[in-house]
C-alpha positions in Angstrom: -1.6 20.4 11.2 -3.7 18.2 9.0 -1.6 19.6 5.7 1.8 19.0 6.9 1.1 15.5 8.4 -0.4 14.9 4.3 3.4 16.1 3.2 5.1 14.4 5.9 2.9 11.3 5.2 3.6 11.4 1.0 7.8 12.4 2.1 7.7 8.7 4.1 6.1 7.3 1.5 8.7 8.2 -0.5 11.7 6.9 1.0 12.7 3.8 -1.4 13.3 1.4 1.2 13.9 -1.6 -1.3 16.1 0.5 -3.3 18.3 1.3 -0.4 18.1 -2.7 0.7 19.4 -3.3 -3.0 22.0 -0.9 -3.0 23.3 -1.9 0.0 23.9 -5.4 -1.3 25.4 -3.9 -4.0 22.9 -4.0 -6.8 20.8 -1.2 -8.4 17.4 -2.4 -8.1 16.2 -0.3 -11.4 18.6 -2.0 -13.6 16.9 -5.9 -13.3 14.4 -7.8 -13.3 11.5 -5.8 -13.8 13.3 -2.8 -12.6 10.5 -2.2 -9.6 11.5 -1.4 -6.3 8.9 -3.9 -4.2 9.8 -6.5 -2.3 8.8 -9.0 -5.4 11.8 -7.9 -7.8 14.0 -7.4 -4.4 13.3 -11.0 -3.9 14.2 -12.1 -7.7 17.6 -9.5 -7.4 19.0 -10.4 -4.1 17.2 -12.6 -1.9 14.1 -13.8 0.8 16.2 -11.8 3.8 16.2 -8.7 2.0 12.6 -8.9 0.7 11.5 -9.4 3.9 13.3 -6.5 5.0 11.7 -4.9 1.8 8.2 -6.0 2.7 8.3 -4.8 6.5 9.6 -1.4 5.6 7.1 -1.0 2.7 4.0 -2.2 4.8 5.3 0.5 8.1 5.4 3.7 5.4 1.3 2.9 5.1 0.7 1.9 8.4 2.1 4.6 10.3 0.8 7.7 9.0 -2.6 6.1 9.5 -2.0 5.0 13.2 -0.1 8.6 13.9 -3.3 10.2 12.6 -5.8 7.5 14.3 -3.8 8.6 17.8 -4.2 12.3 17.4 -7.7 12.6 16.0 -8.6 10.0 19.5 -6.7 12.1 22.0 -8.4 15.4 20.7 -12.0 13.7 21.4 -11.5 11.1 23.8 -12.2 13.3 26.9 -15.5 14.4 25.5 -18.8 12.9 25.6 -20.3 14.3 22.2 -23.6 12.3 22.0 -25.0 12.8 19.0 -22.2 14.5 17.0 -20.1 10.7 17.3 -21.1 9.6 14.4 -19.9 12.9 12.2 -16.5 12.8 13.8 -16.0 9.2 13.4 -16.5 9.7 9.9 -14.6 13.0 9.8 -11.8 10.8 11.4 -12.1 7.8 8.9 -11.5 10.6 6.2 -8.5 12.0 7.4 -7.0 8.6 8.1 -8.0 7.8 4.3 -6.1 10.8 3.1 -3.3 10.4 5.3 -3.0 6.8 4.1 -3.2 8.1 0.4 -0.7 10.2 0.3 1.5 7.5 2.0 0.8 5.4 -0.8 1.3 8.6 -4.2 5.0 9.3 -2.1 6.0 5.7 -2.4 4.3 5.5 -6.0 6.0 9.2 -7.1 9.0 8.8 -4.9 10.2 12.6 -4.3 13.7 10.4 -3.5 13.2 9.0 -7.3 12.4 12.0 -9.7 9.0 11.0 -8.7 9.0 7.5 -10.1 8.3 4.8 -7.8 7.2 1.0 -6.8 3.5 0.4 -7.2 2.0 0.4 -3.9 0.8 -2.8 -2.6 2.6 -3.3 0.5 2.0 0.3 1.4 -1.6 -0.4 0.2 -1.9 -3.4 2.9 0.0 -1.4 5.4 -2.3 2.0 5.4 -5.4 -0.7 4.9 -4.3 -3.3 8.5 -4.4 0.3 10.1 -7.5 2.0 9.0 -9.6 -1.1 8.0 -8.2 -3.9 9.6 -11.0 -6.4 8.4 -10.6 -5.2 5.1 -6.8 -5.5 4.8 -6.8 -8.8 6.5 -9.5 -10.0 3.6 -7.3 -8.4 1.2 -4.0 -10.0 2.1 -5.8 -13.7 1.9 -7.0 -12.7 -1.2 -3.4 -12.2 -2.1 -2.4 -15.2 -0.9 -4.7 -17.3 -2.3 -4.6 -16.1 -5.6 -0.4 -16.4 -5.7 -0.5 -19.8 -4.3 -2.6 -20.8 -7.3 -1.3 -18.5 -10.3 2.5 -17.9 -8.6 2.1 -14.7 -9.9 2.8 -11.7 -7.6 1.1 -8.9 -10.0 -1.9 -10.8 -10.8 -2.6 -11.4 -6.8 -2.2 -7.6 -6.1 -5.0 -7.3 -9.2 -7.2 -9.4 -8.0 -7.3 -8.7 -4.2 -7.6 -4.7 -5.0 -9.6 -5.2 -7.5 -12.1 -6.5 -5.4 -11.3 -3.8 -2.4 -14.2 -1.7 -2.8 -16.4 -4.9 -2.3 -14.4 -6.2 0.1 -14.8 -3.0 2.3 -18.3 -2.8 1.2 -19.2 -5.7 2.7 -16.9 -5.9 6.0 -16.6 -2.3 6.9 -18.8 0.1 5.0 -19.1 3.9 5.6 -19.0 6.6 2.4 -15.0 7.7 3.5 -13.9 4.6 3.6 -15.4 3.1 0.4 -13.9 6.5 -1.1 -10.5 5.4 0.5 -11.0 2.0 -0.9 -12.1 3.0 -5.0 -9.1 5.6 -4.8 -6.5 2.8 -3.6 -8.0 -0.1 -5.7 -7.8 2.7 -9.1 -3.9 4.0 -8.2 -2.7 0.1 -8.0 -4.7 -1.0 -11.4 -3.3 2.3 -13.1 0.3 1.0 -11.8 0.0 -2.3 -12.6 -1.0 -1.5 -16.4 2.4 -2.7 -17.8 1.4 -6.2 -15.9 -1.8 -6.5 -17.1 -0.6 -6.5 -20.3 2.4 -9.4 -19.4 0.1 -11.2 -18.4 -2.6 -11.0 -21.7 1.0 -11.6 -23.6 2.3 -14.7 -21.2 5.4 -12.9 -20.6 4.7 -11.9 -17.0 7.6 -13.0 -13.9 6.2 -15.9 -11.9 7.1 -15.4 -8.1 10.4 -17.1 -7.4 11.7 -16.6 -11.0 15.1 -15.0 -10.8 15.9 -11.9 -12.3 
């Protein structure tokens, strides 16, 4: 059970939902602006509406493999009163929700729809993150927030908020699987957004709002 919901979690993942957005506007998403498929260079391509559309879709491929798993591991437990052995299966719960939610995020990074290439993560990111950690992925997204309303740049607020996600869970919801979740999310969207990192040491980098 637990290995297909990982594949079924990494095949939703994968599904290219601001690709398909694009495309059905008539433009191929790979071919401008940065040639990503987030809702940042969906917004620079074709518009607010379809970002939006872009962001929703993005943020549900995290969140519901984490909730689907959340539901099943409680309604397997929640008629028992296991006392002392809680603890281990709330923890043995927070790490399948964690790998669930990783896998969600890999599928939309290594699209199996996309010769496994892909976007790089962040909605997904904040989508498995309001699910398994909501504290955390409430902290994160103001992070995000704040940071864009000061820089205006989109890639440097995903930096900065994930960055800092192992603190952030550290400090607001701490257990060993989830700061294991948190390290492996925060290390996949700093290894995607290498190409960024170095816009942004070069001053080349797409402000949010720039067209494409």
């Amino acid at each position: 059970m637990t290995i297909a919901l990982i594949i079924a979690s990494f095949i939703l993942g994968s599904i290219p939902t601001g690709l398909l957005i694009a495309k059905a506007k008539g433009v191929d998403l790979r071919k401008v602006g940065s040639g990503n498929i987030g809702a940042t260079n969906v917004m620079r391509a074709v518009g607010k509406e379809a970002a939006l559309f872009t962001l929703i879709g993005d943020i549900a491929k995290g969140a519901i493999p984490v909730a689907i798993g959340k539901a099943l591991f409680h309604f397997g437990f929640e008629i028992s009163d296991l006392g002392f052995l809680q603890s281990a299966i709330n923890n043995q719960q927070s790490a399948i929700e964690g790998i669930l939610g990783v896998s969600a995020i890999l599928g939309h990074n290594f699209s199996v729809f996309m010769k496994f290439r892909g976007g790089k993560g962040v909605a997904t990111s904040i989508g498995v993150l309001l699910i398994f950690s909501p504290y955390a992925g409430l902290f994160t997204i103001t992070l995000w927030l704040l940071t864009a309303k000061w820089t205006r740049y989109s890639s440097l607020s995903a930096i900065v908020a994930f960055g800092l996600l192992p603190l952030t869970m550290y400090m607001l919801d701490y257990s060993r699987e989830k700061m294991t979740t948190a390290v492996v999310i925060a290390v996949l969207l700093l290894i995607r957004h290498t190409a960024n990192i170095k816009r942004l040491i070069q001053g080349t980098e797409s402000k949010i709002g720039q067209k494409a």
